[in-house]
C-alpha positions as CSV (number, residue, x, y, z in Angstrom):
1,X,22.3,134.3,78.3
2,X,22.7,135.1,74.2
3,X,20.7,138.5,73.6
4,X,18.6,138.4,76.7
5,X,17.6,134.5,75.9
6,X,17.9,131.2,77.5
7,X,20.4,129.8,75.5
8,X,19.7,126.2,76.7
9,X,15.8,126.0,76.3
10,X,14.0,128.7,75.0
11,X,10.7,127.7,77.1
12,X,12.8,128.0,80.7
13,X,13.0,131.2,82.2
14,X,16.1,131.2,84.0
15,X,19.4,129.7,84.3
16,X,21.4,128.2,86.9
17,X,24.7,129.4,87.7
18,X,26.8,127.0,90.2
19,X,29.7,129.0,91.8
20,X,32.5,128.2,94.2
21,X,33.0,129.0,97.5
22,X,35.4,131.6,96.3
23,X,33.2,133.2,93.9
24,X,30.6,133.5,96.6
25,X,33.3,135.2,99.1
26,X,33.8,138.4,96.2
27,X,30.5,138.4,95.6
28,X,30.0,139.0,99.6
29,X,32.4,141.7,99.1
30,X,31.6,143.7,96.3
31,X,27.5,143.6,98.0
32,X,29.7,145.4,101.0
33,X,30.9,148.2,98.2
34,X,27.4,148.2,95.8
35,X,24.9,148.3,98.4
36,X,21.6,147.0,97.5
37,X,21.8,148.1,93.8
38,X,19.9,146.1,90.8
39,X,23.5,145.5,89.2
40,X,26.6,144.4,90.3
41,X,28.6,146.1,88.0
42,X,26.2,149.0,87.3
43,X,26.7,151.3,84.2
44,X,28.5,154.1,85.5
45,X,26.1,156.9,83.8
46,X,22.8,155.1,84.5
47,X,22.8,153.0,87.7
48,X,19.4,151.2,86.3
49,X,21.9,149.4,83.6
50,X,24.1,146.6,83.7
51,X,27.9,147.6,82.9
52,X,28.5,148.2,79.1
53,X,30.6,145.9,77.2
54,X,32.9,148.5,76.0
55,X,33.2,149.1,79.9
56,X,34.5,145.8,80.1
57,X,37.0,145.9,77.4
58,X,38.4,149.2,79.1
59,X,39.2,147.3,82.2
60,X,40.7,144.5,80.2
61,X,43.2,147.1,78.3
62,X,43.9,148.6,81.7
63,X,45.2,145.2,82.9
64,X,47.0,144.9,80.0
65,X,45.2,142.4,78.4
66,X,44.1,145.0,74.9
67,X,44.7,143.1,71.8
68,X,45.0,139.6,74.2
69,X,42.1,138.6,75.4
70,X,38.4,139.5,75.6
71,X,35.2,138.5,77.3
72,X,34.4,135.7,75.6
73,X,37.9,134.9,75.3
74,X,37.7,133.8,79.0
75,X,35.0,132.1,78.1
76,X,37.0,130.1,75.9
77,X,40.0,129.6,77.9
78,X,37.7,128.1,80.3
79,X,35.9,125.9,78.6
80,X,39.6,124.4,77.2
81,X,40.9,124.1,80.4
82,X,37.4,122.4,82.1
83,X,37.6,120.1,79.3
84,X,41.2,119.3,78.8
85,X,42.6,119.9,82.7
86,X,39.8,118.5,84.6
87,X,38.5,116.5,82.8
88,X,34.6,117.7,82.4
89,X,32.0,116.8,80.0
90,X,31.3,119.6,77.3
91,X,28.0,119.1,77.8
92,X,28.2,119.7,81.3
93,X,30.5,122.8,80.4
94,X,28.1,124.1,78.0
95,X,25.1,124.3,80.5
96,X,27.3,126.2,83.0
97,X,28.5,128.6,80.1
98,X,24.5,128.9,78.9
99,X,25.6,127.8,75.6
100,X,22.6,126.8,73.4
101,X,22.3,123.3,71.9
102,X,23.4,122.9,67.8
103,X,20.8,120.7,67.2
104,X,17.0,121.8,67.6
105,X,15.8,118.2,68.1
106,X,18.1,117.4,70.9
107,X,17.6,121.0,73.0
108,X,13.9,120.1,72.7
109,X,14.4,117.3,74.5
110,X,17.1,117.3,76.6
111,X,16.4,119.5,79.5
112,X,19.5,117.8,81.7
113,X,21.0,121.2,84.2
114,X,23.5,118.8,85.6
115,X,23.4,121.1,88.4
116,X,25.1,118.4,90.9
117,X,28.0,117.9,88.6
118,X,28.4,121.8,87.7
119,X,28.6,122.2,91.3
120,X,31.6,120.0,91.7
121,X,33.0,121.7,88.4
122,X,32.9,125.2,89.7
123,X,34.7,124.7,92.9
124,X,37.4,122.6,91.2
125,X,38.5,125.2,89.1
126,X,38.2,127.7,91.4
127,X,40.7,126.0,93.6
128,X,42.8,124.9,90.2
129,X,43.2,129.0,89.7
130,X,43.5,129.9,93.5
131,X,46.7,127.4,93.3
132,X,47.9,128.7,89.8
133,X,47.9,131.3,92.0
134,X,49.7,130.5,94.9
135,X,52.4,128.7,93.4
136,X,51.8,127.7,89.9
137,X,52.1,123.7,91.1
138,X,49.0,122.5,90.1
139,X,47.8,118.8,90.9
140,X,44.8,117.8,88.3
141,X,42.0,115.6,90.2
142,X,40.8,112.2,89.3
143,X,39.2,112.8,85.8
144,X,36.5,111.8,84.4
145,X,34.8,110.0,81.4
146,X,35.2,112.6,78.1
């Protein structure tokens, strides 16, 4: 989502996001901690609010990440290592990332969610960082077509 849009087609109203098995699990958990709030990451001074960015960059710094890395340089890193590591389509990684098509022509027309393949995606590199991990010794899947 760009500034409360849909970055992929302006006439849908909402956007998929696949997640992994993993994902799901802390999600499970932090429900256990938030209750049934709107938000799960709440603003801490009004509970009807989604967390702030600047909240975001404070847990960054306090992980010692300040002047290294920011939201959307996870983003980034991501996308890289979809591409480059497992071998993804950027179009496929674009979708999951909500990342709005260059060229007004082609997001009129192409609708594609590749839900199926984003799927696949999101569980492969949740287990590529579970085992970064666990050992660092990382085996790369079959890849596929850039």
């Amino acid at each position: 989502m760009k500034r409360g849009k849909l970055a992929i087609n302006p006439d849908q109203t909402d956007h998929h996001v696949c997640m992994s098995s993993q994902a799901l699990e802390l999600l499970r958990e932090l429900h256990e901690l938030t209750g049934r709030n709107k938000w799960l990451f709440p603003n801490q001074r009004d509970h009807e609010k989604p967390m702030s960015n600047g909240a975001i960059l404070m847990a960054l710094k306090r992980m010692g990440y300040q002047n290294k890395m920011t939201g959307h340089g996870f983003r980034a890193l991501a996308m890289s290592t979809l591409k480059e590591r497992l071998g993804y389509r950027h179009e496929v990684v674009d979708r999951q990332l909500a990342h709005a098509q260059k060229d007004k022509v082609a997001s009129a027309y192409d609708r594609a969610k590749f839900l199926d393949e984003r799927k696949v995606m999101m569980q492969e590199w949740a287990d590529y960082l579970d085992a970064i991990e666990n050992d660092g010794n990382v085996i790369i899947g079959k890849f596929r077509a850039a």
